[in-house]
N, C-alpha and C positions, 0 to 999 in steps of 0.2 A: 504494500500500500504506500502511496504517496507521502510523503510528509510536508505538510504545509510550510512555508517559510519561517514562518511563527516560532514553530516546532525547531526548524533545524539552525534558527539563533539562541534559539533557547535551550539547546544540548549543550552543554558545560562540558562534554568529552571530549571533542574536537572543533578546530575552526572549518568554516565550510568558505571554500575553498570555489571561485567563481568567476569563469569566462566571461571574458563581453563579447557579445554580440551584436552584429547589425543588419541582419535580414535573416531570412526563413531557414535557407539553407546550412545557414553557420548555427541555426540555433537547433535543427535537426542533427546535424553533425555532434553539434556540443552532448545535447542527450543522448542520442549513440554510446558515445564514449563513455555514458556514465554519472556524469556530472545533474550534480541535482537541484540546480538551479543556475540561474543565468542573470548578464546584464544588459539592458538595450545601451550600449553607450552614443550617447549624444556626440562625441566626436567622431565614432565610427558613420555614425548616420548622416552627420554634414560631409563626411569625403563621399562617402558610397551615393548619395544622392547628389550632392550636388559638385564632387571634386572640391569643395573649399576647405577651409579649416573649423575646426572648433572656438569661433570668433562671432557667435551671434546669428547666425544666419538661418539657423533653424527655426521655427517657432510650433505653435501648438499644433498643428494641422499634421505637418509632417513629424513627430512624433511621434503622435496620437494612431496615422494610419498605419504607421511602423510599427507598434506595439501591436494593432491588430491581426499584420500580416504575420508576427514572429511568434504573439499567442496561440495564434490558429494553427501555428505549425506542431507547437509539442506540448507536452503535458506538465513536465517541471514548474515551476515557480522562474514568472522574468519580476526581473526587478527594474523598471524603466528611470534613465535619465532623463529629469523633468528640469533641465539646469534652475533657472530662478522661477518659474512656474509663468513666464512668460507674460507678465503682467501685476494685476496687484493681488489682495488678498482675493476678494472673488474670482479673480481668473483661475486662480488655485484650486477653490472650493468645484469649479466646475471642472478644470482637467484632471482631479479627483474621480469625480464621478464618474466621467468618462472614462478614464483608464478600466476602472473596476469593470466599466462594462465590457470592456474590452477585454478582459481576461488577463490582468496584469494583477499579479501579488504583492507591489511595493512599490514606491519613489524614491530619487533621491531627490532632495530641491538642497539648494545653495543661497548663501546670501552676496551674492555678487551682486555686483550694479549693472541692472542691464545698459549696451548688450556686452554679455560676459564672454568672456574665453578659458580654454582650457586652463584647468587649474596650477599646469607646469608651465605655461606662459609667463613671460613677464607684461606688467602694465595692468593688473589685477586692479578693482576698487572692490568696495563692499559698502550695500545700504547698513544706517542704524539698525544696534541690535532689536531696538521696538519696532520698527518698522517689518521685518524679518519677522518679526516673531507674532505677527497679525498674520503674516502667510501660512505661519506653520499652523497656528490654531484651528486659520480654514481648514487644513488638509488634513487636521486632525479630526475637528467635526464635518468632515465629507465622507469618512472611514463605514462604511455600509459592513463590511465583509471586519469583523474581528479578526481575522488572520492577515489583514493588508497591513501591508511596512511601510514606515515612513522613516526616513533618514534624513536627518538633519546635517548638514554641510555647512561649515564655516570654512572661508578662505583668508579668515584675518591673520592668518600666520604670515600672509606675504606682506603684510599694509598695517598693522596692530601690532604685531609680535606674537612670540606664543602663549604669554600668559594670557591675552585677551582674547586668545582661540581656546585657547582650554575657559575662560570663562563664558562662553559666546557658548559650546560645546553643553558647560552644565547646565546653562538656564536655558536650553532647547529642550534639554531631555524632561526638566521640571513641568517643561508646557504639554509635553507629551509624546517627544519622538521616542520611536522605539530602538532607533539606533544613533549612532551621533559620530559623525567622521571631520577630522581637521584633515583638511585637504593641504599636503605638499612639506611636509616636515622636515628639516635639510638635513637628518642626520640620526642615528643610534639612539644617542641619548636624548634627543628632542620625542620620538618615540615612546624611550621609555617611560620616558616623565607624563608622557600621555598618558599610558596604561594603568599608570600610578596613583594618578593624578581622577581621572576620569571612572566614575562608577557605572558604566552602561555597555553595550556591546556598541564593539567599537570596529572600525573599517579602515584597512589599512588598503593601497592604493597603490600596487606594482605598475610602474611603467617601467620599462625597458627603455636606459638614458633618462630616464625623468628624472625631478630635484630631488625626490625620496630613496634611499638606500634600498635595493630589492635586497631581499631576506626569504629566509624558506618559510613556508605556513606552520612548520613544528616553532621554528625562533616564535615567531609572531606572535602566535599566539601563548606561547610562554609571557610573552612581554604585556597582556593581557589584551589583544585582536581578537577578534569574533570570525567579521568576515574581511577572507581576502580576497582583495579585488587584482585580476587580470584583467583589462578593459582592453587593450589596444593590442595583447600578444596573438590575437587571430588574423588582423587586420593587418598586421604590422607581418604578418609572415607569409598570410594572401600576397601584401605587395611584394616581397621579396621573391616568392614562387612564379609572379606572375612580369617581375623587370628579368628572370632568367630566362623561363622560357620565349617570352616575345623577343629578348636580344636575340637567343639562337635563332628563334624564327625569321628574324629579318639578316640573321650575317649566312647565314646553313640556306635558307630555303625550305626547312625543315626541324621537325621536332623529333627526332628520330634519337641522338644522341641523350635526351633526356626524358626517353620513355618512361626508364624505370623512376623517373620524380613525378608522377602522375597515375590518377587510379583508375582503374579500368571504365572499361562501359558499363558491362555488369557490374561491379563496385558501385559506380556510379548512384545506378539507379535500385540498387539494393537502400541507396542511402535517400532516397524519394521515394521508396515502396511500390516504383514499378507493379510488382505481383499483386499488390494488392488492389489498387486498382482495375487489372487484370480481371480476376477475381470477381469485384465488381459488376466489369462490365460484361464479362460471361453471365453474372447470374440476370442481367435486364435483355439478354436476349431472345428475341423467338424462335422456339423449337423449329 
């Protein structure tokens, strides 16, 4: 049986351990493998939709329909990048709703100023904590589904310092997030002091090259992390699969020397349930 999000923050045995994602395919792939929950990353989805960067360019609409299309794919718990909830506190309260109807188990929202950029940028601002914390309230009275996650993001570590991100961090959790993440920590012991410091399930934030120290999920959660976030290691490995093969495509002629970096036909469509469908559409046929 499944276990709801809820549930798998709330296991004190281990950290749970979490891909991003940004469309259907990657989030089928991800449950394949195992993984029991997932992330819509909001930067994966401004490159894949639109090639730009995680610099504001997204807004509700293309979210919203991305959650629908990566819901609809699998059965896990996604956890959607909802960066500042794209507006004010009712915008919140409604892309709440919606998510939920949408078949998404969780938020993250942030207090950046819009429009925000990724959290490993430089050039960060962030609204007043009061202001922030009228967003999160909505999102907290929009919450229909008891099992739906809200994660509260502060990004004043780059613009406040860390004490004012560890204190931005507890008076979210007071208002009601169920999990609470300072985004961008430059270091070990800025970390630890987090985990220390901070009484709630807490979200530590692997990029590959980002400002934060990547660490294993055992350290991590030693250090007291919940959940660990891999947002960009699928995205970031698609690009690299895909500048190899198109270079040999255009200098070769051909993909032929790097067969074996790619998965078959049948692989393929094992991993989109080909058969099942199949299956399907055998059984609406006429005798």
């Amino acid at each position: 049986m499944l276990k709801t999000l809820k549930q798998l923050i709330n296991d004190p045995t281990k950290p749970l351990v979490i891909p991003g994602v940004y469309d259907a395919i990657g989030a089928k792939i991800a449950q394949k493998i195992g993984f029991e929950a997932m992330f819509q990353t909001g930067y994966g989805t401004s490159a894949t939709l639109f090639g730009m960067p995680d610099y504001g360019f997204i807004g509700a609409t293309e979210t919203l329909e991305n959650a629908r299309r990566i819901c609809r794919a699998v059965s896990v718990p996604v956890i959607v990048d909802s960066d500042t909830g794209y507006g004010n506190a009712l915008s919140v309260w409604k892309l709440v709703n919606e998510l939920q109807a949408a078949g998404a188990s969780g938020i993250f929202l942030e207090d950046q100023r819009w429009p925000k950029r990724c959290g490993h940028m430089a050039g960060k601002e962030v609204i007043e904590k009061e202001e922030y914390s009228e967003k999160l309230q909505a999102a907290v009275d929009a919450k229909k589904n008891k099992d739906f996650i809200i994660v509260a993001r502060t990004d004043a570590r780059a613009t406040k310092g860390l004490d004012e991100a560890i204190e931005r961090a507890k008076h979210y959790k007071k208002i009601g997030a169920d999990a609470v993440f300072v985004e961008a920590p430059r270091s070990i012991d800025e970390m630890r002091k987090i985990g220390k410091e901070i009484k709630a399930p807490l979200v530590a934030n692997m990029i590959e090259g980002g400002a934060t120290p990547v660490l294993s999920a055992k350290q991590l959660h030693k250090m007291g992390f919940k959940i660990i976030l891999y947002p960009l290691s699928v995205l970031y490995a698609n690009t690299y699969a895909s500048l190899a093969i198109l270079k040999e495509l255009k200098k070769s002629g051909t993909t032929a020397k790097l067969r074996k970096n790619v998965v078959s036909f049948d692989e393929f469509n094992d991993i989109v349930e080909l058969s099942k469908f199949r299956n399907l559409e055998n059984r609406y046929k006429r005798e």
